[in-house]
C-alpha positions as CSV (number, residue, x, y, z in Angstrom):
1,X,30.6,36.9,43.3
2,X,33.4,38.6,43.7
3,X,37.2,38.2,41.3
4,X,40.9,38.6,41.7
5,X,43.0,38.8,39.2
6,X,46.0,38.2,40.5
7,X,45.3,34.5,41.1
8,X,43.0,34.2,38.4
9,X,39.8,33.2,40.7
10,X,36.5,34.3,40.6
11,X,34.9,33.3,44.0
12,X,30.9,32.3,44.7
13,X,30.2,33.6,48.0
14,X,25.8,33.7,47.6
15,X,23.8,31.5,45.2
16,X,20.3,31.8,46.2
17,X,17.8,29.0,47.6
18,X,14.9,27.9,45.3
19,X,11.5,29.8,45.8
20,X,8.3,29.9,44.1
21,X,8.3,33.4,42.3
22,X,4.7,33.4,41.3
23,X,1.7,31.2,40.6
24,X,0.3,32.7,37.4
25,X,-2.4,33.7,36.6
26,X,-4.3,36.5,38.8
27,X,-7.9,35.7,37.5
28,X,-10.3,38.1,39.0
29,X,-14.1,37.0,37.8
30,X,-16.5,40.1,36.9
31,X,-19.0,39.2,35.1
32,X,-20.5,35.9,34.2
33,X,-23.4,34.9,32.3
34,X,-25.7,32.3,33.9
35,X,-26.9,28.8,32.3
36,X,-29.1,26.3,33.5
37,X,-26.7,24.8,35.1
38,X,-24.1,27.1,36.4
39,X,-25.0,28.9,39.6
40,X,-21.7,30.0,40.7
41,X,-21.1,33.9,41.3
42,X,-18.1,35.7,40.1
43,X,-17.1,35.8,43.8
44,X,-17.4,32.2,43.9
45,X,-15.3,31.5,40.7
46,X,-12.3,34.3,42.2
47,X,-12.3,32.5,45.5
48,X,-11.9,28.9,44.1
49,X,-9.2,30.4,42.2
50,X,-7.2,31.7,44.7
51,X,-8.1,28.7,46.8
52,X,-6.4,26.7,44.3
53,X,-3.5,28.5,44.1
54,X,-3.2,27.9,47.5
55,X,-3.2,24.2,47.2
56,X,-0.8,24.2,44.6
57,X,1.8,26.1,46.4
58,X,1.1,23.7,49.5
59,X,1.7,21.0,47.1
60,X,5.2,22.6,45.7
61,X,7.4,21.1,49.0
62,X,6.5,17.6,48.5
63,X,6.4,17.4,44.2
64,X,10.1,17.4,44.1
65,X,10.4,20.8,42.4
66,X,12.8,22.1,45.0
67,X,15.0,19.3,44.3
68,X,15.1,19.7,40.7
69,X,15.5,23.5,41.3
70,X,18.9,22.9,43.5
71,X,20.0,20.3,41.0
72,X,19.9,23.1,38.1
73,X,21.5,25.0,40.4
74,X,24.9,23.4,40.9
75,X,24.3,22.5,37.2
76,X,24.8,26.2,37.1
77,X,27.2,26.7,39.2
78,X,29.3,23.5,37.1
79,X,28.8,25.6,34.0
80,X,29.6,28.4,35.7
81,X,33.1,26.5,36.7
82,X,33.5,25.6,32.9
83,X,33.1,28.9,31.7
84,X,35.9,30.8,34.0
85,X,38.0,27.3,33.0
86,X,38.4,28.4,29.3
87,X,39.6,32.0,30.0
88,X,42.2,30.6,32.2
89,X,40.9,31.0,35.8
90,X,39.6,29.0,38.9
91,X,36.3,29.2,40.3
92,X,36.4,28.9,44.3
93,X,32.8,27.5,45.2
94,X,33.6,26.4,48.7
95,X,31.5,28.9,50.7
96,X,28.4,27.7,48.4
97,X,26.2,25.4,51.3
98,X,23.2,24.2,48.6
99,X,22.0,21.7,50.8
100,X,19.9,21.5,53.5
101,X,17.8,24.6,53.5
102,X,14.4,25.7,53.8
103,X,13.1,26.6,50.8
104,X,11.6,30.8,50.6
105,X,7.8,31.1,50.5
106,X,5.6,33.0,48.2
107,X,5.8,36.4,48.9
């Protein structure tokens, strides 16, 4: 983002692509008392957890949630727009490309 004051414009040169941040939580199994009919490990229980995590981040690309995410985003930048409007100024937005991206992975 950058401004200048002379011609009252404050200029959007970055706004950055949707990415999953985290999956929460980190569930680490210890200890676990055993029934009857529960025969997992606490190995057994971390692994299907992170397994699942896994699945729900493979999952992320095709629910829509990228969409949605760049949708808030030029909801953003509209607001943004609105924002710079009431003091009296322009926002230049043209360098923005939202669309047509690959989304960032999990780091």
């Amino acid at each position: 983002m950058d401004s200048n004051v002379k011609t009252k414009t404050v200029t959007l040169f970055h706004f950055p692509e949707p990415e999953v941040l985290s999956i929460e939580t980190d569930l680490n199994y210890y200890d676990k008392t055993d029934g009857m009919f529960n025969k997992f490990e606490a190995s057994d229980l971390t692994e299907l957890h992170n397994e699942a995590k896994l699945h729900i981040m493979n999952k992320v690309p095709e629910s829509g949630l990228y969409d949605i995410a760049k949708k808030e985003a030029l909801d953003s930048v509209l607001l943004i727009e609105s924002i710079v409007q009431t003091i009296g100024w322009k926002l230049d937005y043209t360098a923005l490309d939202m669309e047509n991206k690959t989304p960032k992975k999990l780091k």
